[in-house]
N, C-alpha and C positions, 0 to 999 in steps of 0.2 A: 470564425466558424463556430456553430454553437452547438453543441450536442454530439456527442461521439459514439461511435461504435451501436448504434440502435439498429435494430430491422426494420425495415419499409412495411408498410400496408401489405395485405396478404389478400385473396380476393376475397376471403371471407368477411372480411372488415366492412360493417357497415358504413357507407358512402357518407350517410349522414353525422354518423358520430366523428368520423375523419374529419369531413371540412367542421366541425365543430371545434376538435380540437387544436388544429390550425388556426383557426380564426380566432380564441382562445387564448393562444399564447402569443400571437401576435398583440390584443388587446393587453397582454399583461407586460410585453416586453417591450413593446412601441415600434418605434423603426431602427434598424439599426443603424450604427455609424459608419464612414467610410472607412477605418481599418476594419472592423468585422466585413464589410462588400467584400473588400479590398484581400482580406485573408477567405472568404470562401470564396472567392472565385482563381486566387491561386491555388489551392486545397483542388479544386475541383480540376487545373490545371495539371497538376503534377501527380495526381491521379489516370489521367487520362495516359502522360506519356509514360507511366508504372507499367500499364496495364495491355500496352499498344498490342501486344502477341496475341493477348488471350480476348482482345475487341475483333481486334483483324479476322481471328481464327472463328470468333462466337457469329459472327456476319455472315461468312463463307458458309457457316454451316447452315444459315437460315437460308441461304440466298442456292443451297446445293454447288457451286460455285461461283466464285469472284473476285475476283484479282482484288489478293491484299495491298496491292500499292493503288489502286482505287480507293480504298478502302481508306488506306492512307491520305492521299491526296484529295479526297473528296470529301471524308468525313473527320475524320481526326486535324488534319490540318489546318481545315477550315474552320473548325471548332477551337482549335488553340489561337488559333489568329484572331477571330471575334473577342476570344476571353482576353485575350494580349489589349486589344482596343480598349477593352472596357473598363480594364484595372487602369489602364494609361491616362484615360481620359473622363472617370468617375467624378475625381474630384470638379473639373466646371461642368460637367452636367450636375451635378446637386446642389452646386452655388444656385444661391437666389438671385436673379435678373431684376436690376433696375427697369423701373417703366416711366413712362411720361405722365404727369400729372397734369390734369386740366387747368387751365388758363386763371379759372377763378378759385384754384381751391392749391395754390403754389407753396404755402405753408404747409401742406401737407406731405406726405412721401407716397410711393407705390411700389409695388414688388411682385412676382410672382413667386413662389416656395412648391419645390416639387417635393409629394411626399407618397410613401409605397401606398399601394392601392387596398393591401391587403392580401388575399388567397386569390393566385392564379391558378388558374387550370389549364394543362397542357396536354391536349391530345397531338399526336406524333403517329405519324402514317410507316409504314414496311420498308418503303424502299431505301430512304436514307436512314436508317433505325438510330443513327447515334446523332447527326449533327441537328435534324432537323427533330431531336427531343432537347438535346443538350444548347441548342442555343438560345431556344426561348427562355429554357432554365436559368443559362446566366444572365440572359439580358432582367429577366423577372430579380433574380437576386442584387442584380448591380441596383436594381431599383428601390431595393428593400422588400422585397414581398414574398411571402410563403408561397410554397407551390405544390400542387396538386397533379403529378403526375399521368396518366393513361397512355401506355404504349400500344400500337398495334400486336394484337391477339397473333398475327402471322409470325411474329419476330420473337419465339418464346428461348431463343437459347441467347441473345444477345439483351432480352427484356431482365433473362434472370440474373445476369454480369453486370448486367448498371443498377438492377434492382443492390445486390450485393456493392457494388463501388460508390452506390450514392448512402445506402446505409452505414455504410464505412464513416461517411463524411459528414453527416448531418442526423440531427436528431427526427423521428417522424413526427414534431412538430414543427418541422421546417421545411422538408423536402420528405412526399411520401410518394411511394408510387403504387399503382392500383394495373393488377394483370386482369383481366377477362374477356369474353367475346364480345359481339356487338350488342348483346343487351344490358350488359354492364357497361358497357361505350354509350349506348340511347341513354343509361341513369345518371352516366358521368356528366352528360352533356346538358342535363336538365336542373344540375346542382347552383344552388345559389351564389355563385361565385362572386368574386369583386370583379373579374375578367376570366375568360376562357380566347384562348388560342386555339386554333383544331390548323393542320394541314391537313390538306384531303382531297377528295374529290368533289368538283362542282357540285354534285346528286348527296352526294352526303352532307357537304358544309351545307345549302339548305336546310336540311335536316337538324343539326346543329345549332346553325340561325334561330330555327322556328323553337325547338324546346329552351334555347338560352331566352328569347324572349317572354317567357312565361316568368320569369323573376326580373326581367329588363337588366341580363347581365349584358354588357358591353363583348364584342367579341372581334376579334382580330380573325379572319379567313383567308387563309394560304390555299390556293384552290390550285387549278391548270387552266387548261384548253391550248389550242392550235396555237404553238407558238411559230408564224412565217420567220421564214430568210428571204431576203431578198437579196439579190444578186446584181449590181449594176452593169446594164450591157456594155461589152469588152473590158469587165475587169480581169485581172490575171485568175482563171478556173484553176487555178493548181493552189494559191495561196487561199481562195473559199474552200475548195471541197478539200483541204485539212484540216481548216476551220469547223467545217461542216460535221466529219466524218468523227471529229472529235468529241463535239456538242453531240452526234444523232447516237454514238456507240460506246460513249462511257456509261457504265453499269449496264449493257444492252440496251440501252435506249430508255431506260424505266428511271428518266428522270423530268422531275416537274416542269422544267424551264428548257428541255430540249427542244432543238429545231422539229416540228412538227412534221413542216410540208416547209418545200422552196420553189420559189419564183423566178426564173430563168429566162433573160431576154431567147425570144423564140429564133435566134440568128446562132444561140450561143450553145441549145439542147445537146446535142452531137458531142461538141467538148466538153461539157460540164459532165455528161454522160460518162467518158472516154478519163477523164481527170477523177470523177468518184471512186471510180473500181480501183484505178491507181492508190489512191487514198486509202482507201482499204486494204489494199492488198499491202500496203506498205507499214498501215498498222499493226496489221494483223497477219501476218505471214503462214500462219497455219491456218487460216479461214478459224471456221467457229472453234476447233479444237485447239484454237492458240491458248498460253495459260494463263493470258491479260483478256480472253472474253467474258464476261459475265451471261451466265445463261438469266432465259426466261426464268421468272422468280418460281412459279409452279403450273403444275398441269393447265389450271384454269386458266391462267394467263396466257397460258401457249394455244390455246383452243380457242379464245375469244382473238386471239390474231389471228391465227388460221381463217378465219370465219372471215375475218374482214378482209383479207385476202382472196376468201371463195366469194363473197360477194359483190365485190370489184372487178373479178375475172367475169361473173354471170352478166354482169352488167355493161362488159365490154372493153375495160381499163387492158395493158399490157402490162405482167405484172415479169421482173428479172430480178435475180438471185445475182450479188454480186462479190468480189473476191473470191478466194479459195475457197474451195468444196470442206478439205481439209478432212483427214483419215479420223474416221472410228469416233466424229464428235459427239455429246450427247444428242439424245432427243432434244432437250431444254435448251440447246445452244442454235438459235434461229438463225440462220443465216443473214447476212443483210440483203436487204432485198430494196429495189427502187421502182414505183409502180408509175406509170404514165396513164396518160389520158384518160385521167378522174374523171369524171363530173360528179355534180351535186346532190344526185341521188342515191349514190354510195356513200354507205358507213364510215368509209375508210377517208370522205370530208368531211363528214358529221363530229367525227368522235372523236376524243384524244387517243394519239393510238399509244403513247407508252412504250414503245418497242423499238427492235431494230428496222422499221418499213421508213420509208422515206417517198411519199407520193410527189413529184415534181410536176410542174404548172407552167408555163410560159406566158407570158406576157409583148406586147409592142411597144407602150411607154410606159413610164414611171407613172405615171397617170392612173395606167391602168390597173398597176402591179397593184397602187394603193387605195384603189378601189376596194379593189378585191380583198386586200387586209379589211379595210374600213365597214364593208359590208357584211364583216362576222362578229362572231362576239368577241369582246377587249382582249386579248391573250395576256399571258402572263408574263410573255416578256419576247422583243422583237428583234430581229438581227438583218443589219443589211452592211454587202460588203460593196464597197466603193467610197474612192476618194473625191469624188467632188464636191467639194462644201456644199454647194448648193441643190444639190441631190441629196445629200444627207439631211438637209435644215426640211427639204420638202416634204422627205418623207417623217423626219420626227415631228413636223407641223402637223404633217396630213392624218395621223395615225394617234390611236390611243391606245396605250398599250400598260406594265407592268413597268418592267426597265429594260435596258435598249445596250445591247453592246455593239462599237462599230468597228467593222472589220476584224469579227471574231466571235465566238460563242461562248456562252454559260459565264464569263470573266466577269460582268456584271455583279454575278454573285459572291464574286472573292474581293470585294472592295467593300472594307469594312464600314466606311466614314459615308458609303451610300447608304438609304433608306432601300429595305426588300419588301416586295409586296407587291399584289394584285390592283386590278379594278373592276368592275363590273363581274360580271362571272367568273371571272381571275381571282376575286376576292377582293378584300376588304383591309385595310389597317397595313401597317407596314412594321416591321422590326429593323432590328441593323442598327449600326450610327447611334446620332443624338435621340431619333423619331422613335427607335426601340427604346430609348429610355423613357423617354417621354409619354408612349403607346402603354405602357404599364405604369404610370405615373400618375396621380393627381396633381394639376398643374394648379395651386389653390392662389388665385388674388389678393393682395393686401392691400387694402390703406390706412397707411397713417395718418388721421387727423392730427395739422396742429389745437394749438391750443385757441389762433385763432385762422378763420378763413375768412372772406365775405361770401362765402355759401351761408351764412350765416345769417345773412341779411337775410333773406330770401324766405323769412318762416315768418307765419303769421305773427301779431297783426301784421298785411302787409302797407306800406304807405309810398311817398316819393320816391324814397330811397331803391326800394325792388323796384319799382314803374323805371328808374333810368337803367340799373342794372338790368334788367332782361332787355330793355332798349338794347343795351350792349353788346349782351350777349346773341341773342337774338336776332341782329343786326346783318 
């Protein structure tokens, strides 16, 4: 850990002198070694479970409420488990990797040597405020590289707690972080970084994309969209729609990799119908006034569901409010709701909904269901429940997705030693695992020439001796 007890960037700090001075002391300090990794990311460790009251409590209050054992369980936990990975498993990711040396040049050696990339940049979206800032953070650090902070502008009472607990921890030539709205988010995004990260929305990572390309910074995009379930005909509906109910209503639904919409053999609708409410009511026993729902994040986000809601009903969809009504809830705490008979002209198939809505689809074959996945853009990550081997291999054949949990939801993303990430409109690059170390790494090639090779032959003048060699080689 290098630098103690400093304040972080403030918004008035010009952008440019910041990454200056980041970049700065990374040239004068070099990379560091793996007990410095290795002590800041326990530092950052044992900071986190200090402070677990005043994280839990700074969220609720961004979020108006949300269940602190959420809180816990989704973001602090998952964030100590990733840092647990990285400290465990730093040392052979930064070992250098023998490689194979070509045929004619066997005196020689090869190697790859990973080494930090330099100044990352990390923009970090509202809804998860702490894991999905703090783990690109240590994965960036496990790496060796400064980093450049941007939290979402919505998250100003949990932005200024880690602003304070990273300043605690790191010099602001190490770890800075940067508050302001989205025009200081467009300046952030268009800094000449070594890499930029952003999680975000589809419409904005574009955005992101296009100004990072104007310096040709590399950038990793954690995006969304429609993440399907599918459901295999006459699997047990009571062990999916808990599954379900889990993935579509932790944090209200306002999570990146939640089940979107599901796919329901059309034999099965009626029970899976009859089995959700169940699930719900058994989560949630007070309906939306229970003290584990997480309401809608704010007004705006309550009104752009509403909307998609009134727009699916104009258009002819059936739309049902399910589990407990439950006394006296807030406005912001949305009921859940289950909409039938979509079609394609509604928003509420268009768009990532973010929320507690769950629109269900039926299907008649497997065939069908994965059309219909394959027919939209890549999601961000795919869920189908059933055991049949070869039901599971067709659909993970037939389908391109993010990552993929079977029989069960969001669990994908609590497996450290997986690679997380997008594709296509899902995004771009991955973190997690080796791939996050790696994703912020230079991966730099060596060879060792001996002192002799018969590559050597091979240079002008050329005569016999090259005319058989490349015969050889060549051959």
């Amino acid at each position: 850990m290098r630098g103690q007890g400093q304040s972080n960037a403030s918004p008035a700090v010009d952008l440019d002198q910041l990454l200056s001075a980041l970049r700065a002391a990374y040239r004068r300090d070099g990379a560091p070694s793996l007990a410095e990794r290795r002590a800041d990311l326990a530092a950052l460790r044992a900071a986190l479970i200090e402070n677990r009251r005043q994280l839990e409590e700074a969220i609720n209050a961004d979020f108006g409420h949300r269940s602190r054992h959420e809180t816990s369980v989704m973001e602090l936990g998952s964030t100590i488990s990733g840092i647990d990975y990285l400290h465990k498993h730093l040392r052979r990711m930064m070992r250098p990797e023998k490689r194979h040396v070509a045929l004619h040049m066997r005196m020689g050696s090869a190697r790859v040597e990973y080494q930090p990339l330099g100044v990352v940049g990390i923009m970090s979206p509202w809804n998860y405020p702490l894991v999905l800032a703090l783990m690109p953070l240590a994965t960036a650090l496990a790496a060796g590289n400064r980093v450049l902070l941007k939290p979402s502008e919505f998250t100003p009472t949990i932005n200024s707690l880690l602003e304070e607990i990273l300043g605690g921890l790191f010099s602001k030539e190490q770890v800075a972080v940067v508050n302001g709205d989205a025009a200081v988010g467009a300046a952030f995004s268009a800094l000449p970084f070594d890499h930029l990260m952003f999680t975000g929305s589809t419409a904005v990572g574009r955005k992101v994309m296009q100004a990072a390309s104007e310096h040709l910074v590399p950038v990793t995009l954690e995006l969304g969209g429609k993440s399907p379930v599918i459901i295999e005909a006459g699997h047990p509906l009571d062990h999916a729609c808990n599954g379900i109910v889990f993935g579509k209503l932790v944090s209200g639904g306002q999570t990146c990799i939640a089940p979107d919409y599901a796919l329901v053999h059309e034999q099965d609708l009626a029970g899976f119908l009859t089995h959700y409410e169940a699930a719900v009511v058994a989560a949630y026993p007070d309906g939306p006034a229970s003290e584990d729902y997480t309401w809608v994040f704010n007004d705006r986000h309550l009104a752009r569901l509403n909307d998609l809601l009134e727009d699916a009903l104009a258009k002819g969809a059936t739309v049902r409010e399910v589990g407990h009504k439950g006394q006296n809830a807030h406005p912001r705490a949305m009921r859940p709701t289950v909409v039938l008979n979509v079609s394609d002209d509604m928003a509420i198939a268009q768009e990532e909904i973010f929320g507690p809505i769950l629109p269900v689809f039926t299907y008649r074959t497997l065939e069908e269901a994965i059309d219909f996945v394959d027919a939209r853009p890549r999601p961000l990550a795919l869920y189908y429940f059933g055991d049949d081997k070869a039901a599971q291999r067709k659909v993970l054949d037939g389908t391109t997705s993010g990552n993929v949990t079977l029989n069960g939801t969001l669990l994908h993303i609590a497996q450290d030693d997986l690679p997380f990430g997008g594709v296509g409109a899902s995004g771009m690059g991955a973190y997690h695992g080796i791939e996050g170390f790696r994703r912020l790494s230079h991966a730099k090639g060596i060879f060792a020439q001996g002192r002799w090779n018969v590559a050597t032959l091979l240079r002008p003048p050329f005569g016999k001796m090259a005319e058989r060699l490349l015969r050889f080689v060549l051959r």
